[in-house]
Each structure stands twice: as structure tokens, then as C-alpha cells.
ChimeraX commands (.cxc) that place a marker at each C-alpha (Angstrom):
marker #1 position -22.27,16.10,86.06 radius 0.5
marker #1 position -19.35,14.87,88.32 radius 0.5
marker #1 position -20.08,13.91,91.82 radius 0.5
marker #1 position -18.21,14.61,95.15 radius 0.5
marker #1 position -16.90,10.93,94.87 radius 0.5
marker #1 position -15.22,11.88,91.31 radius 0.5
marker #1 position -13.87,14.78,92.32 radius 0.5
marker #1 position -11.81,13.29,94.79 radius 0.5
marker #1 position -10.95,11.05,92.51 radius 0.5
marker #1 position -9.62,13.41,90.07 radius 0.5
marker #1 position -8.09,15.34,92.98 radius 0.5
marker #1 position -5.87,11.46,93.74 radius 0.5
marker #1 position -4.76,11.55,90.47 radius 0.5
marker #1 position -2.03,13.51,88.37 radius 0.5
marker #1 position -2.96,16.20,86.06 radius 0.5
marker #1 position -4.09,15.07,82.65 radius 0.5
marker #1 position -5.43,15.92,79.19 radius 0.5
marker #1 position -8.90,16.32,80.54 radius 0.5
marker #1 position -7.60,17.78,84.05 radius 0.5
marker #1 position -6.79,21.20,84.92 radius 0.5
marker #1 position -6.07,22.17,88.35 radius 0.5
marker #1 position -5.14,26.06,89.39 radius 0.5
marker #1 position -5.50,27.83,92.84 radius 0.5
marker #1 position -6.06,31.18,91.02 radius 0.5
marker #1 position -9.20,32.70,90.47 radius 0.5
marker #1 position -8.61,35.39,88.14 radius 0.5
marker #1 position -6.53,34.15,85.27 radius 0.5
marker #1 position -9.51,34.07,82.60 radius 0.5
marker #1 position -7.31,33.84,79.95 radius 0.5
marker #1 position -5.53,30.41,81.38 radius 0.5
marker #1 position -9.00,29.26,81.67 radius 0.5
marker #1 position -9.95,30.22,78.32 radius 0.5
marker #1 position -6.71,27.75,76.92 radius 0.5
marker #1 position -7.96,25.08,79.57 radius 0.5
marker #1 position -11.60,24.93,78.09 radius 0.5
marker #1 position -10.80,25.35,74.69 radius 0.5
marker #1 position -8.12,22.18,74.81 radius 0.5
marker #1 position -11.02,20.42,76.41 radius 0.5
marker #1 position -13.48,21.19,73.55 radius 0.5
marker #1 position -10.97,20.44,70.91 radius 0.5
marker #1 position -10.87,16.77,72.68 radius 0.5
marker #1 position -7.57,15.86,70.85 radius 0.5
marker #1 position -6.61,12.61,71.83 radius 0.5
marker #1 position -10.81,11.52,71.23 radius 0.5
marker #1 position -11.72,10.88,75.21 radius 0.5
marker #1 position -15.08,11.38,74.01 radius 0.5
marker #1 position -15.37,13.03,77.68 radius 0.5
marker #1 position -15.43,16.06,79.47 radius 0.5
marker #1 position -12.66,18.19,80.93 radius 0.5
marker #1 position -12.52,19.51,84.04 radius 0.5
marker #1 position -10.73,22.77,85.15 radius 0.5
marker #1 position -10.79,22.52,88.52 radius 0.5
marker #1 position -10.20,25.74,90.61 radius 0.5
marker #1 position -8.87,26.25,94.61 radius 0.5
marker #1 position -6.85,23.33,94.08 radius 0.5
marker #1 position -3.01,23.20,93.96 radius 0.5
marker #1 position -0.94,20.84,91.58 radius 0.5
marker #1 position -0.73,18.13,94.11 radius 0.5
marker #1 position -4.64,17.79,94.31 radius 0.5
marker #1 position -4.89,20.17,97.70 radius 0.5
marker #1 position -7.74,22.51,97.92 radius 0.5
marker #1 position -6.35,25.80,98.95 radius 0.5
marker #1 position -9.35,27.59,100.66 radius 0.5
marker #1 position -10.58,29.42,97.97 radius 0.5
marker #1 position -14.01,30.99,98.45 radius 0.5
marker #1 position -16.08,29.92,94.92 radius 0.5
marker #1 position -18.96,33.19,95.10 radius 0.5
marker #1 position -21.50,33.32,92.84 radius 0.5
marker #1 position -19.82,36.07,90.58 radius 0.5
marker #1 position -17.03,33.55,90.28 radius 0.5
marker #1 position -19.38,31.06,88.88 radius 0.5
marker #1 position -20.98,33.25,86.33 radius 0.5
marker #1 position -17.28,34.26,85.36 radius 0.5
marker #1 position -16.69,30.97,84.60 radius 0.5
marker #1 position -19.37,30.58,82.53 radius 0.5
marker #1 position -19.27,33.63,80.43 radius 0.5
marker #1 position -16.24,32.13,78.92 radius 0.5
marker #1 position -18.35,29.69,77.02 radius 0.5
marker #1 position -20.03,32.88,75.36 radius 0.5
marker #1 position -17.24,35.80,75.22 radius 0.5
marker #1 position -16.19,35.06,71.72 radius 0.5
marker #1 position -13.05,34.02,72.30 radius 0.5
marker #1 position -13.64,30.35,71.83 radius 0.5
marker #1 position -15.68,29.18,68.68 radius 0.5
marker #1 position -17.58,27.32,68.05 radius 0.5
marker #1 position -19.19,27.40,71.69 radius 0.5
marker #1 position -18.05,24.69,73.64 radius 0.5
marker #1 position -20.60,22.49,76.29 radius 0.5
marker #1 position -20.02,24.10,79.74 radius 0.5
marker #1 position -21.22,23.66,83.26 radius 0.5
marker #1 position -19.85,25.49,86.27 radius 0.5
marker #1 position -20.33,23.55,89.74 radius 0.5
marker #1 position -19.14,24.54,93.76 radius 0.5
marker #1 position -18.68,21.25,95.67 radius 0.5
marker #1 position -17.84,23.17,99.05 radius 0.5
marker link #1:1,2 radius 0.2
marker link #1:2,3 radius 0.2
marker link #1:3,4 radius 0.2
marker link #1:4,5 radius 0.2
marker link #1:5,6 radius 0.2
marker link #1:6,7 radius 0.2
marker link #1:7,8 radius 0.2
marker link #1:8,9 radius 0.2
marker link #1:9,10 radius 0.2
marker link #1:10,11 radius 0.2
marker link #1:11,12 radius 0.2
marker link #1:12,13 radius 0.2
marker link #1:13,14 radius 0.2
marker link #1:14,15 radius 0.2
marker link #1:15,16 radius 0.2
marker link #1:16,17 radius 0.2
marker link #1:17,18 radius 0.2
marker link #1:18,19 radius 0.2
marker link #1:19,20 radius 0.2
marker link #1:20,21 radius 0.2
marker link #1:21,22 radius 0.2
marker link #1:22,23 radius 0.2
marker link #1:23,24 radius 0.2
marker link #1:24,25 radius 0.2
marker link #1:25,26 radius 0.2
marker link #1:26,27 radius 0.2
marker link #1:27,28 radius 0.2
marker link #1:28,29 radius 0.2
marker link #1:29,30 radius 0.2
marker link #1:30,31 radius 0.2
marker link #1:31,32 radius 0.2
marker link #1:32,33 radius 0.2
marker link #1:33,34 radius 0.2
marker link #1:34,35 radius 0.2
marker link #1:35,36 radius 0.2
marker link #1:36,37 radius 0.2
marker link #1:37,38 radius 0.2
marker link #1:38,39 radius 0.2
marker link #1:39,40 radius 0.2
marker link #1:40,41 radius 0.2
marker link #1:41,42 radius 0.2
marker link #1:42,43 radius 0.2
marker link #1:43,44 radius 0.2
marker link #1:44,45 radius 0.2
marker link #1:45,46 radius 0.2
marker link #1:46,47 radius 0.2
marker link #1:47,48 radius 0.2
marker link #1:48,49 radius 0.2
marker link #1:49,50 radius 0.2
marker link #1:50,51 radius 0.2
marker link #1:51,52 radius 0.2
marker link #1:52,53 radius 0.2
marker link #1:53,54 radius 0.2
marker link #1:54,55 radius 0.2
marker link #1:55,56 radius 0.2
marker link #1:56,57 radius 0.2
marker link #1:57,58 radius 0.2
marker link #1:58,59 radius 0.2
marker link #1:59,60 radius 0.2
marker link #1:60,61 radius 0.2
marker link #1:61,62 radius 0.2
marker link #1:62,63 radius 0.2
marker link #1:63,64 radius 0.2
marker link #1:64,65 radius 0.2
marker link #1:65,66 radius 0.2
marker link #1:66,67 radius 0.2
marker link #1:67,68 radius 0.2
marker link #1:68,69 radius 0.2
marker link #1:69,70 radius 0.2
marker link #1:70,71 radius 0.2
marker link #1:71,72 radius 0.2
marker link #1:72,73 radius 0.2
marker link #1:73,74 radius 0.2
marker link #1:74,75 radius 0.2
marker link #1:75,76 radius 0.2
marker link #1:76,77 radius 0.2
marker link #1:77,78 radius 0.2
marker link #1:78,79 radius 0.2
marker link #1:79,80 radius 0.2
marker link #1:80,81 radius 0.2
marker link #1:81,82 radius 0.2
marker link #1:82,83 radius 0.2
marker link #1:83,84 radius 0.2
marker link #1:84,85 radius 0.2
marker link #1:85,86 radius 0.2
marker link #1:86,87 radius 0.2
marker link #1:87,88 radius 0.2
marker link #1:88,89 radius 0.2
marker link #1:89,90 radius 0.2
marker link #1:90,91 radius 0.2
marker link #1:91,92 radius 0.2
marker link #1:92,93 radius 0.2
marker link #1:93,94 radius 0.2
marker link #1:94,95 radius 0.2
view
């Protein structure tokens, strides 16, 4: 599980294969792609992505409120059938 010291980290550095960053909170479907490209681990990382949400493209957390319903959004898309086989997935609120 990443840490509050690797998450700013990740938040210093540019986007990447195994980062996603969006301020929305709603666009399932984007985070559908975003775990599934993860899963697929093309370039063989051998390590997990992170979609990281409240967080614009330059690594700035926008204020977004992460509730509980969010969360368990977030990880019914491990389960909703739209991504087989079923990916590893954790959801986590740092603030």
C-alpha cells in the first residue's frame, strides 16, 4: 500500500504509465480505461498503478471531498464486469 511520503512523490512527478491523475469524481468509465491499462501492465513494471483522484495534471489536489460512497465506487469497478479477468484493487483516502 502507498504511503503519504509516495504519494507526494507521485504527485512531484509527471504523469506516467502507472500514473493517472483526474480531479473528477464521476467519470467511471475513464477510470475503468485507467485500471484496466494498469492490469494489462504493458511495458512489465511488475508494479501497481495508481489512479489518483482530486488531483489536477500538475500534481495539485483540488479539494475534492473522497466520501465513503466514493470509495466503494471505486472499488466496484474491480467487480462490474467490465474488466476481465478481475484485476488486484485497493481504494485508499490520504486526507
Amino acid at each position: 500500500m502507498l504511503d503519504k511520503e509516495a504519494l507526494l512523490a507521485l504527485l512531484a512527478d509527471l504523469e506516467s504509465d502507472r500514473v493517472e491523475r483526474t480531479i473528477s469524481v464521476d467519470k467511471t468509465d475513464k477510470f475503468s480505461q485507467a485500471v484496466c491499462a494498469f492490469a494489462n501492465d504493458y511495458p512489465g513494471h511488475r508494479q501497481p498503478g495508481y489512479l489518483i483522484i482530486g488531483v489536477d495534471d500538475r500534481g495539485r489536489l483540488n479539494g475534492t471531498k473522497v466520501s465513503d460512497q466514493l470509495l466503494q465506487n471505486l472499488g466496484a469497478l474491480r467487480s462490474d464486469g467490465n474488466i476481465l479477468p478481475l484485476p488486484a484493487l485497493s481504494t485508499s483516502s490520504f486526507w
